[in-house]
N, C-alpha and C positions, 0 to 999 in steps of 0.2 A: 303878035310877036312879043314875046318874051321882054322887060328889060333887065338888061346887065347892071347890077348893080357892087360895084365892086367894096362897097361895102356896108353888103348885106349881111357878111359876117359876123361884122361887131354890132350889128344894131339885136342879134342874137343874145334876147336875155337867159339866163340858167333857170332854171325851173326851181320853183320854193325861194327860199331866202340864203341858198348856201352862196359864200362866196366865191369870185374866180379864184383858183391857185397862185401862189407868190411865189417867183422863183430868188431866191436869195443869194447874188451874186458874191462871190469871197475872190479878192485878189491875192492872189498869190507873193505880192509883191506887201503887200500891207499886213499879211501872216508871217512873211521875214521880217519885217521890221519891228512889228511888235516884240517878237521871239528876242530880237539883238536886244531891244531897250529893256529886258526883264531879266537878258542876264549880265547888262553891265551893272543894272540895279543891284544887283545879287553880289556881284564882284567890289563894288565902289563899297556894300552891308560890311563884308567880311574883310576887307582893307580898317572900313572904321572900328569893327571889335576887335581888328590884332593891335591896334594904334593903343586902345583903351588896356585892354590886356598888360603889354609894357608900360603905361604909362602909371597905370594904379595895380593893384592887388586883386587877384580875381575873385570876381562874385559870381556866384550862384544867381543868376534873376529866372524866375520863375515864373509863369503867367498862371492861373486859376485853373486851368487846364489840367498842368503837370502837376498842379498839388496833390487836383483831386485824385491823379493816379498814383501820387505815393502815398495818398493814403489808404486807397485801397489795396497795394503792394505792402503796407506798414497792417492791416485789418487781415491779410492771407497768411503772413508770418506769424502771426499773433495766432490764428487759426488752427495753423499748422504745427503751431506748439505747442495749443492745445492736445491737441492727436495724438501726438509723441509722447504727453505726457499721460495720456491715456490708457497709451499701450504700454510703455515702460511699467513694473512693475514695481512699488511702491520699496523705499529703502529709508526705514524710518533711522538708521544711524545718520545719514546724512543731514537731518534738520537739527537744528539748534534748539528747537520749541520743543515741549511737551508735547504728547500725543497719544491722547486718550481715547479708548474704543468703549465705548458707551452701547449697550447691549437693550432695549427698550422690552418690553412684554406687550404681546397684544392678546387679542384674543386667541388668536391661531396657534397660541404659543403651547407646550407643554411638559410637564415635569419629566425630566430623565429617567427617574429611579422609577415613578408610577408604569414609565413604557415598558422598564427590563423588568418590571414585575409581572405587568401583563405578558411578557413574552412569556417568562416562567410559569406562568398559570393557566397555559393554553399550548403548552408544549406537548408534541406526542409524547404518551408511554405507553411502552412496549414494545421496542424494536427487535427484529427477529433474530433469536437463539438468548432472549436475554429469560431467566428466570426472575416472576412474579409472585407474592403470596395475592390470595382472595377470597370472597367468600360465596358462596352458591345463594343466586339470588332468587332463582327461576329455572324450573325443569321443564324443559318439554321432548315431545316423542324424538326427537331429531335432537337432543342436544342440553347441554345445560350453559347458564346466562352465571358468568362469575362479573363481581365487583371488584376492580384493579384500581378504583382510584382513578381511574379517568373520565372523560366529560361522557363517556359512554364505555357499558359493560362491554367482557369479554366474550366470547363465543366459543366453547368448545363442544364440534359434533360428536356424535355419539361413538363412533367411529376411534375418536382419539382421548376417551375418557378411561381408557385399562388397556391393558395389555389382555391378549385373548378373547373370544366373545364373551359380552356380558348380558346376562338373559334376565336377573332381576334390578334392571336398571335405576327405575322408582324407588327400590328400598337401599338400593346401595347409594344413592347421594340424598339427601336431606338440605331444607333452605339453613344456611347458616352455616353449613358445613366448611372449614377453613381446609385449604388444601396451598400447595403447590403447583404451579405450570409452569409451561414452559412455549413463548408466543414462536408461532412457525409462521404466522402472515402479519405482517406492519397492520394502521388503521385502513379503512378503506374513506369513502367519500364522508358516511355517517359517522366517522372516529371510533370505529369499530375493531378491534383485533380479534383474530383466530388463536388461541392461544390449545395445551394440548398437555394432557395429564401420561399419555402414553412416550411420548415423545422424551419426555423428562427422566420417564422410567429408564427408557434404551440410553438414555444419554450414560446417566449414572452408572449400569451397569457397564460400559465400555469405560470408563474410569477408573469401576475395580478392576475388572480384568487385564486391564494395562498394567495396574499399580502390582495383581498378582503374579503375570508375567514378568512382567522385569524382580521381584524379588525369589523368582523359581518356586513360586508355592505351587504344591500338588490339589486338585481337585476331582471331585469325586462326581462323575454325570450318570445319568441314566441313558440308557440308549433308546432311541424313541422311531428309529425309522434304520433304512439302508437303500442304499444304491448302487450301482454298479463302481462307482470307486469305492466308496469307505461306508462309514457308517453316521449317521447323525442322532444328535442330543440338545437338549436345552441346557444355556448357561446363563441363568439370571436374567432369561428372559430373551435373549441373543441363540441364534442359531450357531451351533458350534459343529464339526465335520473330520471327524477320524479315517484319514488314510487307510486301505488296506495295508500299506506298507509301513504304517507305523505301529498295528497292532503285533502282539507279542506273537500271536496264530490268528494269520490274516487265512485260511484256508476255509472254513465255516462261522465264517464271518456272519451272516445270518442271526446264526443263532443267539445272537449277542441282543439281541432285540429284548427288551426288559430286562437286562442284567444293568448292572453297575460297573463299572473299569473306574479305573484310577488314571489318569490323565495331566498331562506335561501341558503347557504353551509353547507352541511351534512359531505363530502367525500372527499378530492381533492388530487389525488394522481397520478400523471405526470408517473410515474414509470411503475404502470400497466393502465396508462390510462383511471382512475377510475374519474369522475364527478358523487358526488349526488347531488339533491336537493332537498329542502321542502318547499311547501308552509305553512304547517302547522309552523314550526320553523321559517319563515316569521314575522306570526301573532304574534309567540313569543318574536321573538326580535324584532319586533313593539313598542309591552307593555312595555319591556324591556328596549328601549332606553328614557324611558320617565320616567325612574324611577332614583333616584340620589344616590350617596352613602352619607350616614348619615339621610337620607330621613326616618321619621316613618312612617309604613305601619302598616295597623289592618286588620287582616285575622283570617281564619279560621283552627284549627288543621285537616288536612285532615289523615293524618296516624302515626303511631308512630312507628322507627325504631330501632332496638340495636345502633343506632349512632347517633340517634336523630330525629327531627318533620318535617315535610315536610306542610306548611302552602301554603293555598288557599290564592294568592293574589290578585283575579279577572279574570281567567284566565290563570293566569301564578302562580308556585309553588315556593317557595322559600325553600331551606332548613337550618334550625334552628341546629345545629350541637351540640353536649353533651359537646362540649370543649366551645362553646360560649352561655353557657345554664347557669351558674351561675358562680362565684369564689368563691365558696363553695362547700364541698361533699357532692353529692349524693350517696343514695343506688339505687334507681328506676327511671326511666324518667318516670313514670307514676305518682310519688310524686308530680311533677311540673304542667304538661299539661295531659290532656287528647284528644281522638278525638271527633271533635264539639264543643271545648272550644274556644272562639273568645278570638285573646292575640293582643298585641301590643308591635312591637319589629324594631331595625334598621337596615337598609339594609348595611352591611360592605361589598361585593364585586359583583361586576356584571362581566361574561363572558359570551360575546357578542356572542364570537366563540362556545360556549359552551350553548348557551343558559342558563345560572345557575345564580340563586342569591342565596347569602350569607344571613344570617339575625343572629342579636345576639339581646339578652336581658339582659346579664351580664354586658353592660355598664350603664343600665338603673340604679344601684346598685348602693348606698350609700356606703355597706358595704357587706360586702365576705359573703354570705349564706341569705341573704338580702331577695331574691325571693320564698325560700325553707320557711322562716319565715314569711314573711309578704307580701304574693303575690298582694293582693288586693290595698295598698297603692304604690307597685311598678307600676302597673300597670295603677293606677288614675295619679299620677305623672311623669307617662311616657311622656307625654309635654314636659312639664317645664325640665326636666332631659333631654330630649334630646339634646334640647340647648345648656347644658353646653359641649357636647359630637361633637358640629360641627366642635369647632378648630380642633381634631383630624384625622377629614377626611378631611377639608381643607387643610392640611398637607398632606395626604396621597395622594390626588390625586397630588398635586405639585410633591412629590417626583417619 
């Protein structure tokens, strides 16, 4: 039989060396007390520094603590001033001092004027459409090698060394040969340009022929082809193209193929590589060049316009205009002339280019509505009134 051992519990040692637990009892009553005596402590503190306060002048006391945080809050301002004044950008009127910018050389350093020289010495040339002299340095089957002065020769293929084929290649360029081009491609990777003797050619002639056209000079082509509109010729090298309807007998037009016509400028425009020409516009400014300004002409009213007359002068049309028709108001231009009326009036402008004459009657006038009034004595004394009317175009062409 068993015995009861009531206390067999406690004689229960714990296993290893740990100890029993500790239960740690807190009175509730001894946590309020504490609690009250801490804060009359606190209350009795702040009684004696308002006593001190009135009774002396206040001081600042400090303990090692708060220094060290102002001086750390004193080291962050300082900091932070830095910064500011990092960022703000520099305003030397504001200091008092001198302030000298001292410029040091190192190695890395380099002259200015050596750099813009080297940039000049190594600069492309030859930009495209600009004309080059050179000289032929090298021939070969494809092409000849010109000297331009750059870090590397020109290149022009054979292709663009004349106008039309060229069959004795070899003896038409020679090393040393000085010519002209004209570059159609920039350098390439090698500093190489495309430059081009035909190119040059077509230029120039589109120069003259502008400059011929606008001064109404006649020229003389050979007729070298035809087509179903007109006929074609060579102009200095340029494809030139006479209308059927500009020749004098566009009807066997054909047969014009190696003859020679005499020819007008209609068209000249380099851009789309347009050349017209007229023989008809030829015969015009034939007539045209033989006539003067101030010169009185007697023709016929061929047409009557809202802007004015258009007069037969033997071939060629002059136009009479509503503004050089009297210095008097009109209601009608049919008050004045009619068509089939023979008048006599003064040639004030010729355009060669244009094929055009001017003609006026308003200088023939004595007096402002002169012609509207008394057309018949305008007209019989149209002579003699011319006369007095030549200073002013001799003046005009001067100017």
């Amino acid at each position: 039989m068993g015995v009861n051992n009531k206390n067999a519990q406690d004689n229960i040692q714990p296993k290893g060396n740990k100890k029993p637990l500790q239960v740690l009892h807190i009175s509730k009553k001894d946590t309020q007390k504490k609690s009250q005596e801490i804060d009359n402590e606190q209350t009795n503190l702040q009684e004696e520094i308002k006593k001190e306060n009135i009774a002396t002048k206040p001081q600042i006391i400090r303990d090692d603590s708060v220094k060290e945080i102002d001086d750390s809050n004193d080291n962050n301002k300082d900091f932070d001033n830095s910064q500011q004044d990092l960022i703000r950008p520099l305003n030397f009127s504001e200091q008092n001092t001198d302030f000298q910018l001292e410029r040091t050389v190192d190695e890395f350093d380099f002259d200015e004027s050596a750099f813009l020289q080297a940039l000049n010495e190594n600069e492309p040339i030859g930009t495209t459409g600009e004309t080059i002299s050179g000289k032929v340095i090298a021939i070969e089957s494809d092409g000849l090698y010109i000297d331009i002065g750059g870090k590397a020769p020109g290149y022009m293929p054979k292709k663009e060394c004349g106008l039309g084929v060229i069959t004795n290649f070899k003896e038409k360029f020679s090393i040393g040969l000085e010519m002209e081009v004209l570059v159609i491609k920039e350098q390439n990777a090698d500093g190489m340009v495309t430059v081009s003797a035909r190119a040059l050619i077509l230029r120039q002639s589109w120069e003259k022929v502008s400059s011929s056209a606008k001064n109404g000079e006649l020229i003389n082509v050979v007729i070298n082809g035809f087509n179903r509109g007109g006929l074609t010729c060579d102009v200095d090298g340029l494809r030139g193209f006479i209308p059927r309807s500009q020749l004098e007998d566009g009807q066997d037009y054909q047969s014009f193929v190696g003859k020679t016509l005499k020819v007008a400028f209609i068209e000249v425009n380099p851009e789309s590589r347009k050349l017209v020409l007229s023989e008809k516009k030829a015969s015009l400014v034939s007539k045209i060049s033989s006539l003067e300004l101030g010169q009185l002409i007697e023709g016929e009213v061929l047409a009557v316009k809202p802007y004015g007359f258009f007069i037969d002068l033997g071939g060629v049309s002059g136009l009479l205009h509503q503004s050089s028709l009297t210095n008097g108001s009109i209601r009608s231009l049919r008050e004045v002339f009619r068509e089939g009326e023979m008048i006599k009036a003064l040639i004030s402008e010729i355009d060669l280019e244009k094929g055009r004459i001017g003609l006026n009657t308003a200088l023939l006038e004595n007096s402002a509505g002169e012609l509207i009034i008394d057309k018949q004595i305008v007209m019989q004394e149209a002579t003699e009134r011319a006369l007095k009317t030549k200073a002013l175009f001799d003046k005009k062409e001067q100017d």
